[in-house]
C-alpha positions in Angstrom: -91.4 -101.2 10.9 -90.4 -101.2 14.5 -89.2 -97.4 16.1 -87.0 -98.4 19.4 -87.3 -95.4 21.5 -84.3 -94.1 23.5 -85.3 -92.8 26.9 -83.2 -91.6 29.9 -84.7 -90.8 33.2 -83.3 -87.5 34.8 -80.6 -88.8 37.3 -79.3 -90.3 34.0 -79.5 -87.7 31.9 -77.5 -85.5 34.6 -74.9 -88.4 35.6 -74.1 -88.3 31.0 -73.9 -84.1 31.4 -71.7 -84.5 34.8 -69.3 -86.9 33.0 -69.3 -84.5 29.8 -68.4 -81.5 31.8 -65.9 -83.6 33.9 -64.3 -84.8 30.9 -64.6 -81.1 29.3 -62.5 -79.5 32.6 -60.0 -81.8 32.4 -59.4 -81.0 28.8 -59.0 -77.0 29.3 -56.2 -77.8 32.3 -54.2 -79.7 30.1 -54.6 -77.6 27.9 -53.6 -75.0 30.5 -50.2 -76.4 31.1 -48.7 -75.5 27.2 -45.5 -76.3 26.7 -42.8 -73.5 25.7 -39.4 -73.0 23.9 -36.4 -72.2 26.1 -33.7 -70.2 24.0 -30.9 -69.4 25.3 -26.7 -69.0 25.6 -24.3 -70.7 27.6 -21.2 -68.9 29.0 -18.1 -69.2 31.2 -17.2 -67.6 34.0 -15.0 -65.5 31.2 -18.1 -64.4 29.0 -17.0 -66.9 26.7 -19.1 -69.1 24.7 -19.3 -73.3 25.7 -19.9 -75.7 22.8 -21.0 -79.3 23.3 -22.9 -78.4 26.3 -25.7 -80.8 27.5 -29.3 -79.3 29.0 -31.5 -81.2 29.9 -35.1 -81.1 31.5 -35.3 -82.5 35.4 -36.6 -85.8 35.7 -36.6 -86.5 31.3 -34.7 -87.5 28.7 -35.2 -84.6 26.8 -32.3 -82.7 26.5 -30.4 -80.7 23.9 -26.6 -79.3 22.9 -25.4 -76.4 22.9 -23.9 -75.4 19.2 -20.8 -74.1 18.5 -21.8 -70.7 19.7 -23.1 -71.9 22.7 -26.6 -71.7 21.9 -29.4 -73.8 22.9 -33.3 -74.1 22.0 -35.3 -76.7 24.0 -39.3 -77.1 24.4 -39.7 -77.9 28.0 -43.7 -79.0 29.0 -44.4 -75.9 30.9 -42.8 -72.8 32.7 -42.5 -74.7 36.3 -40.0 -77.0 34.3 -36.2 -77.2 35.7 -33.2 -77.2 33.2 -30.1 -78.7 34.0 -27.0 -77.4 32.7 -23.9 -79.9 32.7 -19.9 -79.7 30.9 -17.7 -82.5 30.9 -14.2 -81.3 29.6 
């Protein structure tokens, strides 16, 4: 029975950990960057409540509309994100 015998020399050994930890770090500031649900009401200039109102995420598709009450709940990717708010009627 043949034994093949796996053996690294040390600048390959530490080029495999460096690639690991690379990988590894990259991982954690994805990670970093949660994404978090935006709740929240939509008024006039009255106080009143607006239904059928579109908000959106800057620069995505992602969007939601307001129900009848005027509320909203969108997950946007992180807290730097940009809603925009817009009424056609």
């Amino acid at each position: 029975m043949n034994k093949k015998v796996i053996s690294m020399n040390c600048n390959a050994l530490r080029t495999l950990l460096l690639s690991v930890c690379v990988v590894c770090i990259g991982a954690l500031s994805l990670s970093a960057q949660q994404s978090i649900t935006v709740t929240g009401t939509v008024n006039d200039a009255n106080g009143g409540t607006m239904p059928g109102v579109n908000v959106v995420i800057q620069g995505t598709t992602t969007g939601v509309v307001t129900d009848a009450n005027g509320n909203y709940t969108i997950t946007a990717p992180n807290a730097e994100s940009v809603l925009v708010v817009s009424y056609i009627g």
